[in-house]
C-alpha angles and dihedrals in degrees: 000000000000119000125204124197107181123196141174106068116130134129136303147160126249116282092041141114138227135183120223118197123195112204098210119145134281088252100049106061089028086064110010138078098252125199153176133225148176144210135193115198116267088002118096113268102267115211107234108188132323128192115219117222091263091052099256105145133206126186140178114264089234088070103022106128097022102057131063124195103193122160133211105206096188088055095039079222124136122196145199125198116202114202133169083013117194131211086256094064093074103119145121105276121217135188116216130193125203112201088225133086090243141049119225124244096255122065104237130164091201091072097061118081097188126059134167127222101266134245126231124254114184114174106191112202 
């Protein structure tokens, strides 16, 4: 069992930046596929972005460019950094976790078994 606690959503106009961290465990991003997703209501959860165990990134076009997954092992800590952030990014933010070394090339929430709560991102224009 892997458990996710994700922080650092909050509220901010166009143009801003956040940073989303993801509490996870030493051994998980040290070994798993990681992501992040992200869920409007009433709209399909979207993938956002996940990091596979060796580093190697993928991200949606829609935030290619703008967003940075990026881990810290020794902390067990994922992260997510927000920048040039639309209108269109408000959403519910979740950190995912994938027990296998790589992630696969879509970016498909079935494939991950362990999820957090979720934290709120609002993005006011």
């Amino acid at each position: 069992q892997v458990q996710l606690v994700e922080s650092g959503g909050g509220s901010v106009q166009a143009g801003g930046s956040l940073r989303l961290s993801c509490a996870a465990s030493a051994y998980a991003t040290s070994n798993y596929c990681m992501g992040w997703f992200r869920q409007v209501p009433g709209n399909e959860r979207e993938g956002v972005t996940t990091i596979s165990r060796y580093g190697t990134t993928m991200y949606a076009d829609s935030v290619k460019g703008r967003f940075t997954i990026s881990k810290d092992n020794a902390k067990g800590t994922l992260y997510l950094q927000l920048d040039s952030l639309k209108p269109e990014d408000t959403a519910m933010y979740y950190c995912a976790a994938r027990p296998w070394d790589t992630c696969v090339v879509v970016l498909r929430g079935s494939d991950f078994p362990y999820w957090g709560k979720g934290t709120l991102v609002t993005i006011s224009s």
